[in-house]
ZAMARVEX-915386 format. One line per 5 residues: their letters; for each residue x, z, y of N, C-alpha, C. Coordinates in pm, 1 decimal. Example, Ala and Ser with C-alpha at 12.3 -4.5 7.8 and 13.67 -1.06 7.14 Angstrom:
BEGIN
AS) 1319.0:780.0:-569.0:1230.0:780.0:-450.0:1320.0:780.0:-330.0 ~ 1285.0:708.0:-225.0:1367.0:714.0:-106.0:1290.0:787.0:3.0
This chain:
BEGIN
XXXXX) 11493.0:-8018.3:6096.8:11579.3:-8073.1:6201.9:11718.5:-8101.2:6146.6 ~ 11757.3:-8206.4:6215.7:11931.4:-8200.1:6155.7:11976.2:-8156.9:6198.3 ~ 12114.4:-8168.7:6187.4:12257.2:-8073.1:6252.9:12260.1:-8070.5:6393.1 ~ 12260.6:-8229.9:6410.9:12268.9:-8258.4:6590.0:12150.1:-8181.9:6648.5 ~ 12037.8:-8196.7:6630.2:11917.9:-8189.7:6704.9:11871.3:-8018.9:6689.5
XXXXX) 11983.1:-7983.8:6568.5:11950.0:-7766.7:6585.4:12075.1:-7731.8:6734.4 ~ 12201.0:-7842.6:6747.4:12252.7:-7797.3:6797.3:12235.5:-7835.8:6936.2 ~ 12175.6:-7918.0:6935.2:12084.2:-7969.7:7080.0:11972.1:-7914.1:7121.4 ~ 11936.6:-7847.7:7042.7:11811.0:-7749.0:7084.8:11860.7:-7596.1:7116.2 ~ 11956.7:-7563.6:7017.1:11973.4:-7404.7:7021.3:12106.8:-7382.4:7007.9
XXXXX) 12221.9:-7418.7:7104.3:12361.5:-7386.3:7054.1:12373.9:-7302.2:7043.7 ~ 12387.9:-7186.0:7100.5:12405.0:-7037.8:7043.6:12370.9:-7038.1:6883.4 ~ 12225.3:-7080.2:6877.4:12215.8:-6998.3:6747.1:12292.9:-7117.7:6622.0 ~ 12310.8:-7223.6:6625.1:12361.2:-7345.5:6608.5:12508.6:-7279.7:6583.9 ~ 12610.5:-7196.2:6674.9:12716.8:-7204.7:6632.9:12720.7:-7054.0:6566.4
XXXXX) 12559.5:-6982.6:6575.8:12615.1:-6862.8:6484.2:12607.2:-6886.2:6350.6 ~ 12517.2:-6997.8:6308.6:12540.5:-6999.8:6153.8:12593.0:-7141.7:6090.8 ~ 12714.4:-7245.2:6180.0:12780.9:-7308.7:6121.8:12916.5:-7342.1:6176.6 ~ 12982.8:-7368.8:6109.1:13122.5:-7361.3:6188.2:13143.7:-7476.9:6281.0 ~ 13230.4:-7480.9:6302.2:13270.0:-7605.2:6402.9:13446.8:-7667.6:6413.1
XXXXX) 13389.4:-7724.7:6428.7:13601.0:-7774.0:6515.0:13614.7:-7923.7:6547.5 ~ 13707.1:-7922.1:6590.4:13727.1:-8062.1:6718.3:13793.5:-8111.2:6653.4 ~ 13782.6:-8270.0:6604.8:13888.1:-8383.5:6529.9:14001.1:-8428.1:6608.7 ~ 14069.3:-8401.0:6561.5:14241.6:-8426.1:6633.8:14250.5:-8547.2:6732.2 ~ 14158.2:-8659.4:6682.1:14167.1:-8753.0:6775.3:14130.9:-8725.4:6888.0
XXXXX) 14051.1:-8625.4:6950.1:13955.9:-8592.0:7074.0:14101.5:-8461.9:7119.6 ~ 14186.8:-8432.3:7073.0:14284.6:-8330.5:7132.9:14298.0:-8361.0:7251.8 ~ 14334.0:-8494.9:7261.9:14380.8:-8575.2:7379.2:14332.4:-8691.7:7398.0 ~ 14220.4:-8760.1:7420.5:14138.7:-8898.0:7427.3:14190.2:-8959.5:7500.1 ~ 14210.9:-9118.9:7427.8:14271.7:-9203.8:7514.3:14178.6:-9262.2:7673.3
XXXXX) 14209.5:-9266.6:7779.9:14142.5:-9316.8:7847.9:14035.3:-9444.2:7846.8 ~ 14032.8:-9489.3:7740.8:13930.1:-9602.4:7667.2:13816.9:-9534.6:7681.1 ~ 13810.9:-9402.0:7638.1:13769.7:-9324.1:7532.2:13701.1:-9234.6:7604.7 ~ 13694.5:-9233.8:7743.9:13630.9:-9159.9:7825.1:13525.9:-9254.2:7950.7 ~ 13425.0:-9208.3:7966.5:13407.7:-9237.5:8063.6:13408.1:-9262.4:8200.6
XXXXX) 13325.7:-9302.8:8300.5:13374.8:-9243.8:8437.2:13299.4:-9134.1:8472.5 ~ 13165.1:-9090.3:8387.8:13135.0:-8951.6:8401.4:13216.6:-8841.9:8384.1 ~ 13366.3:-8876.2:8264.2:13413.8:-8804.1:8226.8:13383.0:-8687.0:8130.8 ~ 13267.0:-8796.0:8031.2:13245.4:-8790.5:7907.7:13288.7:-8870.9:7820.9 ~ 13272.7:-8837.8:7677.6:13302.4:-8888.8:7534.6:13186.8:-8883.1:7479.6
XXXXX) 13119.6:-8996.1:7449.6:13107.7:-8957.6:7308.0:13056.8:-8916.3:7177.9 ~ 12990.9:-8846.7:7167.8:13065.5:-8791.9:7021.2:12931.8:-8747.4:6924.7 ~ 12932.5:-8774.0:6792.8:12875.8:-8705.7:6687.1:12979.2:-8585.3:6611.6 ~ 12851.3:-8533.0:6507.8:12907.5:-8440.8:6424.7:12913.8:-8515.9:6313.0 ~ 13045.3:-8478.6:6199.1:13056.9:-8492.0:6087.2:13088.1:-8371.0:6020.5
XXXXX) 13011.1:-8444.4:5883.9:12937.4:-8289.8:5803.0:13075.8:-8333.6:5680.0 ~ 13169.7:-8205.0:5670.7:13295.0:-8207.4:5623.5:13269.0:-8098.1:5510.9 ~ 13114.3:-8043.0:5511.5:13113.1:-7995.6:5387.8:13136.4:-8056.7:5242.5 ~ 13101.0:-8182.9:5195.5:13108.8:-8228.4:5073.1:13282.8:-8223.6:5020.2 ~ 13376.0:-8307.0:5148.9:13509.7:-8284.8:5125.4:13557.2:-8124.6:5145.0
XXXXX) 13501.5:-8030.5:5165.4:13607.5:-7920.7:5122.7:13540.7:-7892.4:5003.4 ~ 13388.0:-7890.0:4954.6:13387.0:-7879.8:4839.3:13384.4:-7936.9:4748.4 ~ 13467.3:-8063.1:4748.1:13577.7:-8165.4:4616.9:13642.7:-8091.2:4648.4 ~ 13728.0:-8034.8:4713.2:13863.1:-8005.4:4747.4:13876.3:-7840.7:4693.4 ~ 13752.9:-7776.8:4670.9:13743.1:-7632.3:4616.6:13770.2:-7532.3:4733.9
XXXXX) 13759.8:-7573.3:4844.4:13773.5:-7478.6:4963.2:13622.3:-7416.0:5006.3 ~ 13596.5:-7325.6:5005.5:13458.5:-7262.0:5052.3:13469.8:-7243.5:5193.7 ~ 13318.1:-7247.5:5266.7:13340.1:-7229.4:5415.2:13234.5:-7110.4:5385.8 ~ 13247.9:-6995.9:5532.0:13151.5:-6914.8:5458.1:13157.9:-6821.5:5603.6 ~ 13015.5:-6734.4:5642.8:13076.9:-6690.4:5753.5:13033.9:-6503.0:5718.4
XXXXX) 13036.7:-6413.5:5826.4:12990.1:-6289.9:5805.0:12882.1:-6313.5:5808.7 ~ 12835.5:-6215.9:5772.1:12656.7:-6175.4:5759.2:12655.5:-6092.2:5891.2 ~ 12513.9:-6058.8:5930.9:12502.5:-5993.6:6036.9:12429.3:-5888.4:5942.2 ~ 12493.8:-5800.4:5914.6:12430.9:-5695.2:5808.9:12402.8:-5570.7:5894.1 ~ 12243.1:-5572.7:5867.0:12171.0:-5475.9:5915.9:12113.9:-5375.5:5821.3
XXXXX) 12046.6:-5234.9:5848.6:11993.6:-5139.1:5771.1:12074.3:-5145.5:5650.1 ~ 12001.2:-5122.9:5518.8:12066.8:-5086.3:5423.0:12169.9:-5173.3:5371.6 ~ 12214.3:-5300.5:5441.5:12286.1:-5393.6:5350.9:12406.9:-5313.9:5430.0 ~ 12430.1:-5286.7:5560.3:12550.8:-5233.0:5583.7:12613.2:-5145.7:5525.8 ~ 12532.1:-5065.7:5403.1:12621.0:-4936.6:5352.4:12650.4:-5050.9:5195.9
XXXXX) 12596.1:-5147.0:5188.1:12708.3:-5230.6:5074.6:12856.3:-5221.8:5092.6 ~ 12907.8:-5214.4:4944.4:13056.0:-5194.5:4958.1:13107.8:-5363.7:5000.6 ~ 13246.2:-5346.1:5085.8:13293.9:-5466.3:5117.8:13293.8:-5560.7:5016.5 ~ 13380.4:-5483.5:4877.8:13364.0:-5584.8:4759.1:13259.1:-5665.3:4756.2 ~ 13138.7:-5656.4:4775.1:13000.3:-5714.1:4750.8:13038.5:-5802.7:4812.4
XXXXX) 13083.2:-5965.7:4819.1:13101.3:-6088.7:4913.1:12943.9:-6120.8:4904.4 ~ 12803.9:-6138.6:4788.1:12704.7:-6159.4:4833.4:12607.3:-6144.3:4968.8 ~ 12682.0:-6021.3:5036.3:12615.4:-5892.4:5084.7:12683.7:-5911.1:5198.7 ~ 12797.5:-5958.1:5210.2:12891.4:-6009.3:5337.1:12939.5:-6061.7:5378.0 ~ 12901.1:-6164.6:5325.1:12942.1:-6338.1:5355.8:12834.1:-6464.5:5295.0
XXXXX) 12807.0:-6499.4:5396.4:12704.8:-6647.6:5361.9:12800.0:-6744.2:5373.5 ~ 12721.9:-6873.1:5271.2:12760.6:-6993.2:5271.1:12753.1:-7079.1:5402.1 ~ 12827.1:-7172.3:5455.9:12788.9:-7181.5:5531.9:12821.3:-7352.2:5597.7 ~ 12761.0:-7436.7:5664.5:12795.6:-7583.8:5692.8:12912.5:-7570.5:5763.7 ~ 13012.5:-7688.6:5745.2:13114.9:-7665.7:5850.5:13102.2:-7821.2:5930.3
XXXXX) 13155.2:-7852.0:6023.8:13140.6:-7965.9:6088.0:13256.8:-7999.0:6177.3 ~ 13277.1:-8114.3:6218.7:13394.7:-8168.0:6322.8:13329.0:-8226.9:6404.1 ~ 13346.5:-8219.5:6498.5:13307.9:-8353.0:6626.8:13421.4:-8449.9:6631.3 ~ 13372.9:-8563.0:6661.5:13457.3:-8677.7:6614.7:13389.4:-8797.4:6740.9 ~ 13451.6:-8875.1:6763.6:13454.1:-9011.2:6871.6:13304.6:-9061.9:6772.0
XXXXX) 13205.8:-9106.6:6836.9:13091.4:-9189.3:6773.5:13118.5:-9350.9:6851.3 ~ 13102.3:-9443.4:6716.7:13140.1:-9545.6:6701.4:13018.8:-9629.6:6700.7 ~ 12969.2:-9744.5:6768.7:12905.3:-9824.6:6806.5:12795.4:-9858.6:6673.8 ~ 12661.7:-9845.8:6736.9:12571.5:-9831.3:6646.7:12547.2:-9637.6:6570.5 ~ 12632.6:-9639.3:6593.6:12599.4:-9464.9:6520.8:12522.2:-9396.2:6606.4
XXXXX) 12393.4:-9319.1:6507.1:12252.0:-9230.5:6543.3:12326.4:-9087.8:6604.4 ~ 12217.7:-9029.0:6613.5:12200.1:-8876.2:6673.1:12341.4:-8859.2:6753.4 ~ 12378.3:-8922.0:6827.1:12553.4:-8924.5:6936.9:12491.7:-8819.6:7081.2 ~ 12601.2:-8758.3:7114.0:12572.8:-8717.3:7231.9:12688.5:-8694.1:7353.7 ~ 12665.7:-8660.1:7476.0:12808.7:-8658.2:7552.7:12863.1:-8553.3:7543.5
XXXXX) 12996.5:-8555.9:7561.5:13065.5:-8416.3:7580.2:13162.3:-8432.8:7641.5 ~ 13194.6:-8307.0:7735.4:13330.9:-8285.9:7796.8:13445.7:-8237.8:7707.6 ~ 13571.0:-8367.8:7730.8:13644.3:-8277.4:7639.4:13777.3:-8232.4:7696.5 ~ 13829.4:-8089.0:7741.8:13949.7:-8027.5:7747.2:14054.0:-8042.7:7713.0 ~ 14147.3:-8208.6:7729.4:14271.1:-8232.0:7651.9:14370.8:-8115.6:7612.8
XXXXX) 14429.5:-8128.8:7525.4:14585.0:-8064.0:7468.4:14666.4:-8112.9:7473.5 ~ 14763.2:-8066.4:7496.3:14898.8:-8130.5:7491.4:15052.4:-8000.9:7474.1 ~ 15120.2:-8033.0:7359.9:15227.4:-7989.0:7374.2:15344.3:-7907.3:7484.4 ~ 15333.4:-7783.6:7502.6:15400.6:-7738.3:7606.7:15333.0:-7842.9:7764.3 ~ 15217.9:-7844.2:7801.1:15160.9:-7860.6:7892.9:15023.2:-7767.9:7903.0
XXXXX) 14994.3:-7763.0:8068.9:14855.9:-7730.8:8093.0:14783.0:-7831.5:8106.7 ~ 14646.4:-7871.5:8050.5:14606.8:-7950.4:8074.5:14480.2:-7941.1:8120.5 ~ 14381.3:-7972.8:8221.7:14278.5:-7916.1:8276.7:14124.5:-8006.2:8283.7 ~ 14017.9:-7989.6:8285.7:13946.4:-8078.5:8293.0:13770.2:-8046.6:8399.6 ~ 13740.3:-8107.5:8463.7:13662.8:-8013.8:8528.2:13480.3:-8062.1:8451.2
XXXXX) 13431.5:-7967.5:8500.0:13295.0:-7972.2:8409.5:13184.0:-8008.7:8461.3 ~ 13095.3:-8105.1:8465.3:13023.8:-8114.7:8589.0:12875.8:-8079.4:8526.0 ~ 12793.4:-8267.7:8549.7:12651.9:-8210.5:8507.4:12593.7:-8364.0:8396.1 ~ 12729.1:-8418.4:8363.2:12690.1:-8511.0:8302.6:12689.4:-8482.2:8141.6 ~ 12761.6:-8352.9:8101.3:12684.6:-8327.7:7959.5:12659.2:-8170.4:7969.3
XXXXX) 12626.0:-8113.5:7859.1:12575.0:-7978.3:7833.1:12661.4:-7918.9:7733.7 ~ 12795.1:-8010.8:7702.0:12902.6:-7961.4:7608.2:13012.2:-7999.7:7660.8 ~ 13103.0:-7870.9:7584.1:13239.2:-7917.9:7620.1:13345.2:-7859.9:7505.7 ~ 13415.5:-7943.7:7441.2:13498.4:-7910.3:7365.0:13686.6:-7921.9:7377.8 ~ 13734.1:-7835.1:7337.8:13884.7:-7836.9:7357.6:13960.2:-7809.3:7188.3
XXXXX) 14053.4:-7872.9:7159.3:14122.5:-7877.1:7056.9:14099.1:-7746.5:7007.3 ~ 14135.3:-7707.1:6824.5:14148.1:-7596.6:6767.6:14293.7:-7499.8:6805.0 ~ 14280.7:-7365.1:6871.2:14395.5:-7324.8:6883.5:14424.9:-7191.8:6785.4 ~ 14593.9:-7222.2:6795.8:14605.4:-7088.4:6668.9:14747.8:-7038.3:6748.2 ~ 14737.7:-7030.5:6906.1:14848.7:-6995.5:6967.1:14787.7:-7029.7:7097.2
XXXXX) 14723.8:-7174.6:7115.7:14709.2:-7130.6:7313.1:14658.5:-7077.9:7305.7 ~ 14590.0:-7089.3:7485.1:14521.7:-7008.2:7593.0:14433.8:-7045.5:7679.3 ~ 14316.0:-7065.0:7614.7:14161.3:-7132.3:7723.7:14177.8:-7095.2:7854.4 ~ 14101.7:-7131.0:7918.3:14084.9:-7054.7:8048.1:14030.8:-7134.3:8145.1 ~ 13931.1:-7032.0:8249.2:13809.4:-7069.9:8300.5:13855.6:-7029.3:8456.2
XXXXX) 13780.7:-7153.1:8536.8:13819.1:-7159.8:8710.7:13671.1:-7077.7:8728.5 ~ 13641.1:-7039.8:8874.9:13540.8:-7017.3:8922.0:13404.4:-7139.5:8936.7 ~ 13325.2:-7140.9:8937.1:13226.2:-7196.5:8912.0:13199.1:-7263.3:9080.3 ~ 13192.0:-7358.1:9103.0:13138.4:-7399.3:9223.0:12949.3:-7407.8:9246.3 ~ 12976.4:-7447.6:9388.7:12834.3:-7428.6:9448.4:12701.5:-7501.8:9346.4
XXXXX) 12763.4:-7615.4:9338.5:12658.1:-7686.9:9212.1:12666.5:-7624.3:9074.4 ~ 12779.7:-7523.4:9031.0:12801.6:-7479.1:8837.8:12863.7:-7596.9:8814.9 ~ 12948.3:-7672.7:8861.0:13046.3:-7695.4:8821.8:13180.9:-7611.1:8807.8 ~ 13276.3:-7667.4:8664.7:13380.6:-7566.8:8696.2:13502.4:-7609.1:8575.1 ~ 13592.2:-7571.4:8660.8:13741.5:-7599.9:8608.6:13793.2:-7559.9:8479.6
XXXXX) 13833.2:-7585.4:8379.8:13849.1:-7536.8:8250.3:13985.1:-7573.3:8242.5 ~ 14123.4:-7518.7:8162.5:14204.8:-7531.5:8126.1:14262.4:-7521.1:8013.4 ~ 14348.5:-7623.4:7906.1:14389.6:-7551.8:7783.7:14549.2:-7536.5:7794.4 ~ 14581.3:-7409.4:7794.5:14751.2:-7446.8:7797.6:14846.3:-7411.2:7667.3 ~ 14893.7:-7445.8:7658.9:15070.8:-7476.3:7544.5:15202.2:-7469.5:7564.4
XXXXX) 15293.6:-7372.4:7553.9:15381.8:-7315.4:7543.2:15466.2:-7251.9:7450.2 ~ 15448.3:-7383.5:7382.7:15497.5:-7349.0:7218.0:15673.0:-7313.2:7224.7 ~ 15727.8:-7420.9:7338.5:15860.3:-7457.7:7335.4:15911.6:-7321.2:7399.8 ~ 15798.0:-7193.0:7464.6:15882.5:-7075.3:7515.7:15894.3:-6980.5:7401.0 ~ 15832.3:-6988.4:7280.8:15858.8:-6886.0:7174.5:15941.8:-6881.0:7127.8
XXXXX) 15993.7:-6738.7:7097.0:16129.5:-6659.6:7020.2:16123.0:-6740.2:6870.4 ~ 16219.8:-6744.5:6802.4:16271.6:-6798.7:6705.5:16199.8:-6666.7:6610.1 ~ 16200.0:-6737.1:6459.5:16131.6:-6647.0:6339.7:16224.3:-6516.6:6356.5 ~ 16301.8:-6522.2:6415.8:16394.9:-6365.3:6388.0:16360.4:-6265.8:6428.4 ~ 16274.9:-6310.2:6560.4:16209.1:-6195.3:6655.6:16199.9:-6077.3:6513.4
XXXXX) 16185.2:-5953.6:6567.2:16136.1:-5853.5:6486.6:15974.9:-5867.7:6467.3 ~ 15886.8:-5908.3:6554.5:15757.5:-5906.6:6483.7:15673.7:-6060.8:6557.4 ~ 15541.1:-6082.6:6567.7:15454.0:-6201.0:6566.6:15491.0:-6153.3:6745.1 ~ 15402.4:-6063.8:6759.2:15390.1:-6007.1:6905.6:15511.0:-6061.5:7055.3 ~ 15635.6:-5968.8:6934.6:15765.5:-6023.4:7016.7:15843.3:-6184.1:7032.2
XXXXX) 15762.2:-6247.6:6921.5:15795.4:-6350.0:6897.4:15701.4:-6419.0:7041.5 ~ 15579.0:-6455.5:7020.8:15525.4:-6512.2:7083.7:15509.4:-6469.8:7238.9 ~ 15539.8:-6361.3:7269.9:15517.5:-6303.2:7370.5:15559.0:-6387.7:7499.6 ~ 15694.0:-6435.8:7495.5:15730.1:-6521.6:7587.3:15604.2:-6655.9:7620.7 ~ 15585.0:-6686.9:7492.0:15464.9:-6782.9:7458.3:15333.5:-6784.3:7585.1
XXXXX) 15307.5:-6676.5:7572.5:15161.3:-6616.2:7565.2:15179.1:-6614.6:7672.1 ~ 15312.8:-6503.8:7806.9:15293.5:-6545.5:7948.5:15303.7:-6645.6:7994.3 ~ 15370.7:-6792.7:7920.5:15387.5:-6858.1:8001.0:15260.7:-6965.1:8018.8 ~ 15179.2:-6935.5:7889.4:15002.8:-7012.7:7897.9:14960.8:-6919.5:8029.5 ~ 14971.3:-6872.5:8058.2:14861.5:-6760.8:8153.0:14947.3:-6771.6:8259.7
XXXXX) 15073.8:-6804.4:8287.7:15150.9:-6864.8:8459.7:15058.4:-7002.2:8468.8 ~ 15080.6:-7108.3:8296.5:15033.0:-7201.1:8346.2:14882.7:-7211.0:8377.4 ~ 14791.7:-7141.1:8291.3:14669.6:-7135.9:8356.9:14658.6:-7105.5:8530.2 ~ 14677.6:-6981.8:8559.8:14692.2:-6941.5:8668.7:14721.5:-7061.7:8781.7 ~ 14830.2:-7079.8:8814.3:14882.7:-7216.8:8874.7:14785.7:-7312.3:8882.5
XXXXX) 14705.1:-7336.5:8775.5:14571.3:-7467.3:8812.4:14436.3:-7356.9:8816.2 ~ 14453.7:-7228.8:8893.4:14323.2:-7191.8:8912.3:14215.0:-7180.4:8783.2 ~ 14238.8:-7149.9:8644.0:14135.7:-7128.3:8557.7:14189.3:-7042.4:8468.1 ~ 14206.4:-6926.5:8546.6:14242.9:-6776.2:8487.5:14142.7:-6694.5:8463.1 ~ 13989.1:-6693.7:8555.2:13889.2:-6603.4:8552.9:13913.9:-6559.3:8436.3
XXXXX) 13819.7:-6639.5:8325.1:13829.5:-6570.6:8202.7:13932.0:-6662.6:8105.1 ~ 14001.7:-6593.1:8002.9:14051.9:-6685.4:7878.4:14023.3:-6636.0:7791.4 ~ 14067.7:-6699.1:7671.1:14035.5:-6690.5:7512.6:14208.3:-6702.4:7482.3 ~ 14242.7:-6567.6:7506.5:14425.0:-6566.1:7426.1:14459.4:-6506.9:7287.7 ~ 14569.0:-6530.0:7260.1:14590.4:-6533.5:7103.8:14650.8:-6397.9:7095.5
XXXXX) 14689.1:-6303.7:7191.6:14672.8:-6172.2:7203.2:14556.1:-6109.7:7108.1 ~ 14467.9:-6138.1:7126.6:14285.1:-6133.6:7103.4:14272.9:-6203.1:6976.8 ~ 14283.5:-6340.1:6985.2:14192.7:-6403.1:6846.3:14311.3:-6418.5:6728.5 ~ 14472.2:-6378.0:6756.6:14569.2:-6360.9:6649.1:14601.9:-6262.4:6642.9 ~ 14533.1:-6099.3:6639.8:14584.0:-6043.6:6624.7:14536.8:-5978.9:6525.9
XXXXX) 14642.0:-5878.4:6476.6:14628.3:-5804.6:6341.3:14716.1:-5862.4:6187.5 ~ 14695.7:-5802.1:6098.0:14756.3:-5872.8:5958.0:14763.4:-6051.9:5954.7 ~ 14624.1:-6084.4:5947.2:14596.8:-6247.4:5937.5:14615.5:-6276.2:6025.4 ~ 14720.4:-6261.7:6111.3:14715.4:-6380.1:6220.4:14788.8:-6486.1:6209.7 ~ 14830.5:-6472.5:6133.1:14875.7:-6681.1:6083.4:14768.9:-6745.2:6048.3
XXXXX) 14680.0:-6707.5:5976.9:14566.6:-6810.0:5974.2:14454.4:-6833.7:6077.0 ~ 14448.8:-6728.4:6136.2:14343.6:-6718.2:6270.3:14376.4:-6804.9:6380.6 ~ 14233.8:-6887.3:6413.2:14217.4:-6964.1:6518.7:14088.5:-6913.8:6623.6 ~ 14154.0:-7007.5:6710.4:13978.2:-7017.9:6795.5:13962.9:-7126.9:6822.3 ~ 13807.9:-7139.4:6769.3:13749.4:-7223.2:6818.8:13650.8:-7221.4:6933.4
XXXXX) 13677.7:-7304.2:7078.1:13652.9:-7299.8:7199.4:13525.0:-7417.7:7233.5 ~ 13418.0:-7316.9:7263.3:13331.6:-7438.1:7301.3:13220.0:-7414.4:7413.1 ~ 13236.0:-7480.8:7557.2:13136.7:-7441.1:7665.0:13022.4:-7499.3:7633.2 ~ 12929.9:-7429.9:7711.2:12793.7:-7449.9:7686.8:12705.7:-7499.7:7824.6 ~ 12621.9:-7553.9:7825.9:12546.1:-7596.1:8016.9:12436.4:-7520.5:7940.6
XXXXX) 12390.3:-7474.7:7999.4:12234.3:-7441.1:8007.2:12188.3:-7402.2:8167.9 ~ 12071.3:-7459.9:8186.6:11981.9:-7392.9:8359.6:12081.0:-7432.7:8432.0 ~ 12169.3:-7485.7:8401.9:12252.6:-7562.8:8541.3:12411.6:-7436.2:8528.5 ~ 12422.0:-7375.0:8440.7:12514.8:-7253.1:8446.6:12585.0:-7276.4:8304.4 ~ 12747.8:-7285.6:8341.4:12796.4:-7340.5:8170.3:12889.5:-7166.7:8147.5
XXXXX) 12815.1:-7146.4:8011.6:12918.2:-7008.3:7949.8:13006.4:-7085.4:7845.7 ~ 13105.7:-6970.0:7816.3:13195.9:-7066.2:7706.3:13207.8:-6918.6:7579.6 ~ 13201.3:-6970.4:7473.1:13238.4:-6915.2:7333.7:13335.3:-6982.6:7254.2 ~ 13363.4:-6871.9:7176.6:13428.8:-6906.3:7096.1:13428.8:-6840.1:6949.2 ~ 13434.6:-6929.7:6849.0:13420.6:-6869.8:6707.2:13543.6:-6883.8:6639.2
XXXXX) 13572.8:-6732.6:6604.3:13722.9:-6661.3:6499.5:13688.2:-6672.6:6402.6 ~ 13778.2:-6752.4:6394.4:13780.0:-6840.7:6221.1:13925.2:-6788.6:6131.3 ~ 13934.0:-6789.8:6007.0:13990.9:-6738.8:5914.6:14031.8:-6850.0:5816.4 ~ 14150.1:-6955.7:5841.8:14194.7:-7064.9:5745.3:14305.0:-6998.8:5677.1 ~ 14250.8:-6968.4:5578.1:14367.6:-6971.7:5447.7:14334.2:-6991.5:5360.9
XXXXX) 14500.2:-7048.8:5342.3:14428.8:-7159.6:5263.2:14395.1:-7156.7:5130.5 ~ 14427.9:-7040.4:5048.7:14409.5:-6927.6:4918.0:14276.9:-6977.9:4894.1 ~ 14192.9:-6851.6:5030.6:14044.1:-6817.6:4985.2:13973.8:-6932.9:5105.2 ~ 13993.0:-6992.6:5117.7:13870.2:-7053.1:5215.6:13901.9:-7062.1:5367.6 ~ 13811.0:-7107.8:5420.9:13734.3:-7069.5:5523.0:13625.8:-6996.0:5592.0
XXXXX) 13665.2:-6893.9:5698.3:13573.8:-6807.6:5720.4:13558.0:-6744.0:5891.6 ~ 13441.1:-6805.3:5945.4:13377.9:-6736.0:6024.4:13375.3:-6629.6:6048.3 ~ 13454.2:-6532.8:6138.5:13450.9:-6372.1:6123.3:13347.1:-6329.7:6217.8 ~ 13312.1:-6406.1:6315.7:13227.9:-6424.3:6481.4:13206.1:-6506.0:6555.6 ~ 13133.7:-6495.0:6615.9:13078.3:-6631.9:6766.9:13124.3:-6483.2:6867.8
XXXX) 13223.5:-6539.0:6977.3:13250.3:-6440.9:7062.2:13219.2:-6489.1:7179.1 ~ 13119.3:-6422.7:7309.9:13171.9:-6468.9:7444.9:13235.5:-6451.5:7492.9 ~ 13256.9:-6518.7:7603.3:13398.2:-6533.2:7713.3:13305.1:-6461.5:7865.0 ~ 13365.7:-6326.3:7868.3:13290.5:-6260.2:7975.3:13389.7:-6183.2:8112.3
C-alpha cells in the first residue's frame, strides 16, 4: 500500500509510525483554495529524500517491550526507528491518491476557528511550537468546533527569568482566546508539549480524525533540532 492509502485505511496506526506536518501554505488557505464543503484538497509529500540530501535523520521511539526495555538508552538501535516523514500540501490538478481535508487556519496573535462537519475524515492545523489547539463540544450530528489560537504579541521579552515566565502571559491569553469561541473542552498547550529542557525545539503536531461518524484529535511530539535530527517522541490523544 502507499502512504495515502495506509493513511486512509488506518490513521492511528499511519501516524504511529510516520511523521507528519502541515505545509505552510495550508496555515492559512486562500479562499480559492477551499471549498464550499469547507474542504481542501490535499496530498502527501514524501520529504524524506530532501532531509536525507540535507543529512537530517527523521526517526521516531520504539515502542520497546520485554527485554528491549532494559537496553541502555545509549543503544539508539534499540530506541529509535527510522522513520518516513511527510507534509500535506494543496494537490494540484491532475495529481493521484488526493484527498479532502479540513483545515484549522493560523494566524498571528489571532484565534482562528473552523468547524468540522462530515465532508472529510481529516483535519489539519498548522505546526505549533507555542499555540493552543482546542476543541468545542461535539454536536447532535459529531460535528464540532475546533480552534487554533496565537498570542505571540502577549509574551515577556528574553529577560523573563525562565521559558515558563516568559510565555506565561502567552499561554493565558490562547486559552481566553479559545474559550471566548467555545473550543476549550479539550486543548493541546505548550504547557504540555514544551515543556522540560528541549523545549525550544518541541512542537505539536495536531491532527483530527472522523471515524463512525465521531472525530478524536491527536497529536504527535516531535523533537526539531536541528544538531541531531528529527524525532518523534509520541502520538498523544486529546482526552
Amino acid at each position: 500500500m502507499t502512504a495515502t492509502q495506509t493513511l486512509l485505511a488506518d490513521p492511528v496506526n499511519f501516524l504511529r509510525k510516520n511523521m507528519l506536518g502541515l505545509g505552510p501554505v495550508l496555515d492559512d488557505p486562500p479562499l480559492a483554495m477551499v471549498k464550499p464543503s469547507g474542504t481542501v484538497t490535499v496530498k502527501l509529500y514524501d520529504l524524506g529524500e530532501l532531509l536525507r540530501d540535507g543529512g537530517v535523520p527523521a526517526v521516531r521511539s520504539r515502542n520497546r517491550k520485554g527485554l528491549a526495555r532494559l537496553m541502555p538508552s545509549t543503544n539508539k538501535a534499540h530506541w529509535e526507528k527510522a522513520v518516513d516523514y511527510y507534509s500535506v500540501v494543496p494537490a494540484a490538478p491532475g495529481d493521484t491518491e488526493t484527498f479532502e481535508a479540513y483545515i484549522c487556519p493560523y494566524a498571528t496573535d489571532a484565534t482562528k476557528t473552523k468547524f468540522l462537519g462530515t465532508a472529510a475524515n481529516f483535519m489539519f492545523t498548522g505546526d505549533m511550537n507555542g499555540c493552543t489547539f482546542g476543541v468545542g463540544m461535539p454536536n447532535a450530528n459529531g460535528g464540532v468546533l475546533v480552534g487554533h489560537a496565537n498570542a505571540a504579541g502577549s509574551a515577556l521579552d528574553d529577560n523573563a527569568l525562565s521559558w515558563d515566565q516568559r510565555l506565561a502571559p502567552q499561554q493565558a491569553a490562547q486559552k481566553q482566546g479559545l474559550a471566548a469561541n467555545n473550543v476549550s473542552q479539550m486543548m493541546v498547550d505548550p504547557a504540555v508539549y514544551r515543556a522540560g529542557e528541549l523545549e525550544g525545539s518541541l512542537k505539536a503536531i495536531t491532527i483530527g480524525i472522523r471515524v463512525n461518524g465521531e472525530w478524536s484529535f491527536w497529536y504527535q511530539h516531535q523533537n526539531h533540532d536541528g544538531m541531531n535530527g528529527i524525532k518523534m517522541m509520541a502520538l498523544v490523544p486529546l482526552k
